[in-house]
N, C-alpha and C positions, 0 to 999 in steps of 0.2 A: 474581495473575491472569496467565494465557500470554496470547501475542500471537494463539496460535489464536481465544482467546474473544474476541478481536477483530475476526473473519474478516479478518485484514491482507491476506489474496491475493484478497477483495474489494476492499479501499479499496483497494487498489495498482490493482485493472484499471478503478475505475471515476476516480480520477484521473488516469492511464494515458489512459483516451478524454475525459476532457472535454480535456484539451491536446491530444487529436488525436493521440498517438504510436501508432505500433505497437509492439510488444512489441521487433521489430528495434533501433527505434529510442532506445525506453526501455535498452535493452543497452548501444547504443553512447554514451551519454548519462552513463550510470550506470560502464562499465566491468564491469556484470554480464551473463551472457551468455542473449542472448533465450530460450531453452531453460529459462532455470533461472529465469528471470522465469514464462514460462510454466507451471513448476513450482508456484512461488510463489501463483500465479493460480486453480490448479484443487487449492489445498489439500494437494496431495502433500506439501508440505515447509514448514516456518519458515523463514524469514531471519536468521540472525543479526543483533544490533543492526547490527554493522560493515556488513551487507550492508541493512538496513532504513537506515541514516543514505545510504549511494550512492545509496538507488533512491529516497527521499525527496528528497534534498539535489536531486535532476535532477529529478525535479518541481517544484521551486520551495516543497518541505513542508522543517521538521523533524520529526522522529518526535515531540518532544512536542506541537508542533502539529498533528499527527494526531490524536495518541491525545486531545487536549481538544477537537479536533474533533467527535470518533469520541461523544466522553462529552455534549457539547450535542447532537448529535443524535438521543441515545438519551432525552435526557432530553425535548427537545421530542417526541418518538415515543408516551414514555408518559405525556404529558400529555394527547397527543390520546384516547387509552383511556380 
């Protein structure tokens, strides 16, 4: 499975706003630069792990705690169906 079929530049903006950051500030946070966060965000591009572990690690995520995040919400999702 790619990290695409994950939509990761969704979970990235939508934990990105529940802490409140701007894209700026996720950057400066992370050591990734707001641009390429924003890249990340509207699907243009993948993150490498290295750059998935910085933009996680500065949300307070690990990528595997995402991605078993990512996988109980899918599962409660299609319960609801």
């Amino acid at each position: 499975m790619m990290c695409n079929d994950l939509n990761i530049g969704n979970i990235i903006k939508k934990i990105r706003k529940e802490k409140g950051y701007s894209q700026r500030k996720l950057g400066e946070l992370s050591g990734v630069s707001h641009t390429q966060i924003a890249i990340y965000e509207t699907g243009k591009s993948i993150p490498t792990l290295e750059t998935l572990e910085k933009i996680f690690n500065s949300l307070g995520y690990s990528v595997i705690q995402m991605i078993s995040d990512y996988f109980k919400n899918l599962n409660k999702e299609s319960e609801v169906v």
